[in-house]
N, C-alpha and C positions, 0 to 999 in steps of 0.2 A: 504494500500500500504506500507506504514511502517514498518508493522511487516512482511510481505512478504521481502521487503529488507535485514530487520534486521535476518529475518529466513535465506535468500539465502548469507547474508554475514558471517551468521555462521556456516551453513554448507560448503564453500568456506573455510573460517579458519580451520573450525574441519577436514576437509580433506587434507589441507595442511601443517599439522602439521610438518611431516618430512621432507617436502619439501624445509619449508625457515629456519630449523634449531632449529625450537623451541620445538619439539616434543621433553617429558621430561619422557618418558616412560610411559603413560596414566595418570599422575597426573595432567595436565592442561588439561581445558575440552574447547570446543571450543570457549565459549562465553568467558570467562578468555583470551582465546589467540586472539582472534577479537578484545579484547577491546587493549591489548598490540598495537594493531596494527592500533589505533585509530576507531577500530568497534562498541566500544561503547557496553553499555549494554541498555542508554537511548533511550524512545521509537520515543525520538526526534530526533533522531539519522538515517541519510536518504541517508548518502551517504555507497558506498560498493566501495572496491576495484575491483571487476569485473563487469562487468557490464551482466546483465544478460543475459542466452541464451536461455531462455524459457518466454513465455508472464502469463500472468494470469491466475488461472486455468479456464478451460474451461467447466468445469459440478460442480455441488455443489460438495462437500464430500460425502462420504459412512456415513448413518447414524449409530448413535451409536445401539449399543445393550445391551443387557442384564441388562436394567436397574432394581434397585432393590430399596429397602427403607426400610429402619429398623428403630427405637425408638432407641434412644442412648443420654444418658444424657440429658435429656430435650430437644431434638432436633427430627430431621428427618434425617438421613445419608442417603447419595443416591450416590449410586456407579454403572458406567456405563463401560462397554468397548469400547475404542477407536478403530473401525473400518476402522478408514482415515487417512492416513499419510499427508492430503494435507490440512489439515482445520488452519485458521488461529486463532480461537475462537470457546469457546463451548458458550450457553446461555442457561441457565436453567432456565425453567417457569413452574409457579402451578398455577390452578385454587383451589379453594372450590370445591364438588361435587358437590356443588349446584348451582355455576355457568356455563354459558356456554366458555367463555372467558377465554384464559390462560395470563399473567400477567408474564415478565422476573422478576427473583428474583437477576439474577448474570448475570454478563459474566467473563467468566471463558478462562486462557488462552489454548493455545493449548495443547493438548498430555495431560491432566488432565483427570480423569478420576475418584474423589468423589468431595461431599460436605456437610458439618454439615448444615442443616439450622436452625437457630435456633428462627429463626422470625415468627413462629406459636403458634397458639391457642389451647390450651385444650379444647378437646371434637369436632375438628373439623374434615372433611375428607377432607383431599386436594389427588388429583390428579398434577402429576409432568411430566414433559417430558424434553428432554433435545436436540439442535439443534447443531448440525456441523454445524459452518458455512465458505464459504467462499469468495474471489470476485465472483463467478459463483451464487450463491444461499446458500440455506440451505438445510439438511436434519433432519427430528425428528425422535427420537426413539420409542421405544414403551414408552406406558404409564405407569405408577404405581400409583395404589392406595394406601395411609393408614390414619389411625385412628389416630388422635395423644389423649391420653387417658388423 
């Protein structure tokens, strides 16, 4: 609920930029001008100047896509596309191939779309998926497979 708040009080700000005078030619970006305005950038942070006019979403997010995985510095890079404008959090989970079970590794906040993992084994196969989530539910992506060598 918080970060729903803190999303709709920044959107509220970044759209009334020119409205209460503080629109500075695009150099202040909404959450800079929210916080001017006591909107805070902390996740502790719960109240909004407007109060909102929409309730909670009402179906998960569009799941992500085009997930992919590459080898990159001793790691695992996994880069996704953002298919949902309305997710409040992404979560990223791997199993082993040789388990059944996926296991979150992150949660990752919204509108993101990679991540280095670097908390694998050589020589092992993990499989990866990554979930939109938001109050409605979640949706997963497709899966990836890799090797890490």
């Amino acid at each position: 609920m918080r970060r729903w708040i803190r999303r709709l009080s920044i959107f509220v700000f970044s759209t009334g930029l020119a409205a209460c005078g503080g629109h500075d030619g695009g150099t202040t970006d909404g959450e800079t001008h929210a916080a001017s305005h006591g909107g805070g950038t902390d996740d502790s942070t719960t109240s909004a100047t407007a109060a909102p006019t929409t309730g909670a979403a009402t179906e998960p997010p569009a799941a992500p896509t085009e997930l992919a995985a590459s080898i990159l510095e001793g790691g695992v890079h996994l880069t996704w596309k953002d298919a949902s404008d309305d997710e409040d959090n992404f979560v990223l989970e791997r199993r082993a191939a040789s388990e059944a079970e996926f296991s979150p590794v992150i949660e990752l906040p919204f509108d993101t779309s990679t991540y280095h993992d670097l908390a694998v084994t050589a020589g092992t196969e993990y499989v990866y998926r990554v979930q939109a989530v938001n109050a409605a539910g979640e949706s997963s992506s497709n899966e990836v497979t890799i090797l890490v060598p």
